[in-house]
N, C-alpha and C positions, 0 to 999 in steps of 0.2 A: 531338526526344526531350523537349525542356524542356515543349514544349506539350502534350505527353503527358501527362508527371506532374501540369500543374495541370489538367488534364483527370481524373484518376485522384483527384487529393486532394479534387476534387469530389462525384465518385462516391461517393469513401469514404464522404465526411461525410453524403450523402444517405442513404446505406445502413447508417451505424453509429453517427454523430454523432459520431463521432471527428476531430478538426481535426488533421491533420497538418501543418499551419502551425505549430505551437506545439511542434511537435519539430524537433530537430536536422534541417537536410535531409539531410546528407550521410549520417550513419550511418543515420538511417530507411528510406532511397529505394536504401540498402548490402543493409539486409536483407527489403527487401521483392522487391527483385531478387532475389536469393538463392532466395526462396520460388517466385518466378514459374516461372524456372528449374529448380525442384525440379521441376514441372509438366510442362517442355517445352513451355511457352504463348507464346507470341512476340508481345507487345504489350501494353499497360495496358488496352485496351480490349477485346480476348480475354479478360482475366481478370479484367474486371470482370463478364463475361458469367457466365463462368464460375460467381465466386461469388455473381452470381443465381440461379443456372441448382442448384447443387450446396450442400445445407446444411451436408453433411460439410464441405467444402472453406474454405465461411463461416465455419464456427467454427474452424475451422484455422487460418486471417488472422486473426481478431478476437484470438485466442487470444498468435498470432505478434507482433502489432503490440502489445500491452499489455506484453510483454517482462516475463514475470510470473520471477523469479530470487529465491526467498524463504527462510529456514530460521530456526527458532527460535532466540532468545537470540541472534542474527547480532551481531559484536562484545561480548563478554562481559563485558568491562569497562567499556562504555557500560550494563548491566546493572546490574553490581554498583554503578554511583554513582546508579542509578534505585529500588536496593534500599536503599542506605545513606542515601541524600540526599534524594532528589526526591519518592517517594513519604513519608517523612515529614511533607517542608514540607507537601505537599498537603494532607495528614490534619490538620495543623497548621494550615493558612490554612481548610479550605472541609469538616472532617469527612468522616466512613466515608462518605457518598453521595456519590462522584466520577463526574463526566460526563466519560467518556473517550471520545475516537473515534480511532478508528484507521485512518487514511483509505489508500486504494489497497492495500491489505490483501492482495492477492493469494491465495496458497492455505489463511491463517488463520494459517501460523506467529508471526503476530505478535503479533494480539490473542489467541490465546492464551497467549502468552508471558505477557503483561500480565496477564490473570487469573492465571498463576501467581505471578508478581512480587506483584502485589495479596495474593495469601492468604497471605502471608509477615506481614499488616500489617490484614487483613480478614477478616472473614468472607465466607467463598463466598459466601452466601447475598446479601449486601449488594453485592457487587462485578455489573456491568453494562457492559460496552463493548459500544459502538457500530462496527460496521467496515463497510466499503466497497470497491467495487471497479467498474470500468467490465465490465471482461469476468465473463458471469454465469457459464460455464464454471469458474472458480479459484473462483466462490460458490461452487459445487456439490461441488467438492473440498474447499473448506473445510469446507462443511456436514457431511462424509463423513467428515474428522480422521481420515484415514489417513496415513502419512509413512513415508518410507524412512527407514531408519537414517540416514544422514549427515546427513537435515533435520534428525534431534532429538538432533543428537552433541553441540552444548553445554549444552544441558541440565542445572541444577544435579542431583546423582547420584540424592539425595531424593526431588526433584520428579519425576523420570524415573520410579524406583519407583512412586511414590504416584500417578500420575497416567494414566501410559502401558500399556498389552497388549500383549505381545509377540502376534501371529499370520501365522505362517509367517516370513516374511522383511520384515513391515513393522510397525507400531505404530500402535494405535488410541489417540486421546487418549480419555481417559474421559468418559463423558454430563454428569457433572457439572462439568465446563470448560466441555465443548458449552453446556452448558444460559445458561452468561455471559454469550456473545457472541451479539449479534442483527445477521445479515449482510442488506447491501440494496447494491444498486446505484447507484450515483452517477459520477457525470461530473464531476471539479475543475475541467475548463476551461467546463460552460455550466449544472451546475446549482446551486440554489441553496444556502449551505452554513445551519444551525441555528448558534443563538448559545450564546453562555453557556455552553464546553465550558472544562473546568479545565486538559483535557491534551489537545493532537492528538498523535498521532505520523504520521509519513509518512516515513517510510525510505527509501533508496537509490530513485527513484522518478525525481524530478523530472531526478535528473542527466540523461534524456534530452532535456527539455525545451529550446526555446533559451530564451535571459538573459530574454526579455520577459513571457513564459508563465511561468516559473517567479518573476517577482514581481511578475506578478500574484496568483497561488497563495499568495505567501507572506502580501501584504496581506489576501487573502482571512481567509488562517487569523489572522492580528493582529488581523481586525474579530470571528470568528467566538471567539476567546476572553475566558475573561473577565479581567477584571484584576488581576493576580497570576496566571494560569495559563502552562502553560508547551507548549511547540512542544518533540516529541525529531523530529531529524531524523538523516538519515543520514552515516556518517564522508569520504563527500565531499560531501557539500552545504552548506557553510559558507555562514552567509550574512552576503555583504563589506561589503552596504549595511546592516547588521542596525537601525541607528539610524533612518536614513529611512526602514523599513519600520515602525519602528514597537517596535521591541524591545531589549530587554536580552540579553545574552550572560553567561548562566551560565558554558558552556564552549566549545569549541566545538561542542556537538553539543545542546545545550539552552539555549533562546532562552525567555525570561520576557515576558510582557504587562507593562509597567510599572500 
């Protein structure tokens, strides 16, 4: 069975550039079983057929394996010190033209978030994030800024009004949020990242990754900002080497470029 799976992480990566080396094996290989199973396919090598053979079922895995779990303003209070504090300094150290990206972005709730955070402090007009995602699938929903209710439950009351359509049972964020964020595809484990960015964020993401992959990642993002900028990461991804990577510790949930 073992030569199976490295048999399968191969395939993956031919067919999706996804390295599942650089995730967790135990939990990954947990729920990619799981999937198989959904199936009734009985082997890695059946259901690598399979998701040649089937696109529906492709973008079902591609989808599955990105373990896309996202919602606006997610921890509020890591918000509200991005409201009070950090977007300040920014404004303060590097002016209104901030190069934000927002990396692994999932279904947008996030750099949307961000644009709203921003126009607390900005003009719309001037505000630009950059977001990313390896699965094009969550592009496409993002691009779409439709959300169920509980996505957009903490949502400052204001913003919610000002920004959001009620229609039927779900909520359209308004064109002119859409209009902020320019979404593209990106791969953190093999493509290349752009420099000179003031703020990355990458939330709850990485915790699938194992230790070695995710600092890689993090040196990544050290090299890709500039100095004085800062890293928001998610409330379990502390990062315990923060000094050898290259960073200062805000809090634990914002890491500064020295």
């Amino acid at each position: 069975m073992a030569y199976d799976y490295e048999y399968f992480k191969k395939a993956v990566y031919e067919l999706t550039m996804i390295d599942l080396n650089a995730y967790k094996e135990k939990q990954m290989k947990r729920r990619i079983d799981t999937l198989i199973a959904k199936h009734k396919i009985v082997g890695y090598d059946k259901y690598v057929q399979a998701i040649k053979d089937d696109k529906k079922m492709f973008d079902e895995f591609v989808n599955y394996l990105t373990i896309n779990v996202s919602e606006f303003y997610r921890n509020p209070d890591q918000w509200q010190l991005m409201d009070k504090e950090i977007i300040p300094e920014l404004i303060k150290k590097f002016g209104k033209n901030l190069k934000i990206w927002s990396a692994a972005c999932s279904t947008g709730d996030e750099p949307y978030s961000l644009v709203m955070a921003l126009s607390r402090h900005i003009p719309l007009n001037q505000i630009k994030i950059y977001a990313t995602d390896i699965d094009e699938q969550v592009i496409a929903k993002a691009k779409a800024g439709i959300y169920a209710e509980k996505s957009i439950a903490s949502v400052p009351e204001d913003l919610k009004k000002k920004y959001f359509t009620k229609n039927g049972m779900f909520y359209e964020i308004s064109p002119e949020i859409k209009a902020r964020v320019e979404f593209k595809k990106h791969n953190l484990l093999k493509d290349d990242y752009q420099s000179n960015w003031h703020m990355i964020v990458c939330r709850n993401v990485l915790i699938y990754f194992t230790e070695e992959a995710k600092d890689e990642i993090f040196r990544k993002y050290q090299k890709a900002l500039t100095p004085g900028g800062i890293l928001f990461i998610g409330s379990t991804e502390q990062i315990i080497n923060h000094k050898d990577v290259g960073f200062n510790r805000k809090n634990s949930f914002y890491y500064e470029k020295p």
